[in-house]
N, C-alpha and C positions, 0 to 999 in steps of 0.2 A: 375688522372688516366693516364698509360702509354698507348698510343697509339701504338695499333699492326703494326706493318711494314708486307707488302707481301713480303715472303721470296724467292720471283726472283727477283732478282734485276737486272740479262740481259734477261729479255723475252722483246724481242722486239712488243712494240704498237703501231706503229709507224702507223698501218693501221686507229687507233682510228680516226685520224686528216684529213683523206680525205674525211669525208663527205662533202655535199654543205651545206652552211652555210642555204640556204631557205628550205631545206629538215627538215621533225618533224621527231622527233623521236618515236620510240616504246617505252612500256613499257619495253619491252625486251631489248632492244638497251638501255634504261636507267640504267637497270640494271647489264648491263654487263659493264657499262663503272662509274658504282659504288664502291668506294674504296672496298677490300676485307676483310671481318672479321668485315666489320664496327660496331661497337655494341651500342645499345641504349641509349646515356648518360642519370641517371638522378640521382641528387643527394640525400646525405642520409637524406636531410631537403623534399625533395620531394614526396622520401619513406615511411616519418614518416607523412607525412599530407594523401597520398593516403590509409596508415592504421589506421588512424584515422577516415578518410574520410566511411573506410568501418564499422569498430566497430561503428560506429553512427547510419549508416545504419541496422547494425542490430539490434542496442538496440532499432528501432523501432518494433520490430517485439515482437509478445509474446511466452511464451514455445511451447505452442504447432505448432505453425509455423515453429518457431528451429527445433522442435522434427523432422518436416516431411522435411524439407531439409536435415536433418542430414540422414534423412533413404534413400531418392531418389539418394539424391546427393551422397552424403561420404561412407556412408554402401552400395547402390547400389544396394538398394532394388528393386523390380518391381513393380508397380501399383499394380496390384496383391497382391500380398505377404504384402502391408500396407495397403489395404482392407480388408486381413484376420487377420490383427492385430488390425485396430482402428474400424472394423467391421461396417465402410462406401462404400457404393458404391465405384468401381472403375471412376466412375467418377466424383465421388464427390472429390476423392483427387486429380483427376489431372486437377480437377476447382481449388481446393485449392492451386496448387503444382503454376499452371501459375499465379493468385492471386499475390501468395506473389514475385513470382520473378518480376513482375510488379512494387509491393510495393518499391522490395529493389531496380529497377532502379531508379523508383520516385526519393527515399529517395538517392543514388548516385549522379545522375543529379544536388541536389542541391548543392552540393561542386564545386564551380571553378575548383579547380586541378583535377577533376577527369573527367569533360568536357574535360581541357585542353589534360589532358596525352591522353582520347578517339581519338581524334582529331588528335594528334600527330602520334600516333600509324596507323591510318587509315591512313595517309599521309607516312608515312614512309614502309607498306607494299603495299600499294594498286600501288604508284607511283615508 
């Protein structure tokens, strides 16, 4: 992958370098003195295991689990409105609804790479 170049190449930073060396830094001070455009490297052998990693996770799940992620999630359904569909209480499906997203961390959590890329990710925006 080609690395983005910052397209100033005379903006002088020259004020970067006078901090004291015993002084911490902020997160904000971190981030400002963080390359620009930086983008998330990760390869297409890395991609292919975190979508594997997912399709596992949901072949634990049965139809009717799919059914109701598909409605909350993707369709964008209301509690409501798959209560007057599957003619359960509203709080029965959104016992159901936390349930299975519980399930699919479970069933995530057990992949390495998908710890790992968590981890990564939380390190990379938080710091």
């Amino acid at each position: 992958m080609v690395k983005k170049e910052f397209p100033f190449d005379t903006l002088d930073l020259s004020w970067k370098n006078t901090r004291k060396p015993q002084q911490k830094q902020t997160e904000i001070e971190i981030l400002q003195e963080a390359e620009p455009h930086a983008a998330l490297e990760e390869s297409q052998e890395e991609r292919i295991q975190l979508q594997e990693a997912v399709l596992d996770a949901f072949d634990e799940l049965d139809d009717e689990e799919i059914w109701l992620l598909n409605a909350l999630l993707f369709e964008r359904l209301s509690l409501r409105q798959v209560e007057r569909l599957t003619q359960l209480p509203k709080t029965t499906v959104a016992r159901k609804r936390d349930y299975i997203l519980r399930k699919l961390k479970r069933a995530l959590n057990k992949h390495q790479i998908v710890r790992d890329h968590l981890t990564f990710l939380l390190i990379y925006f938080i710091v």
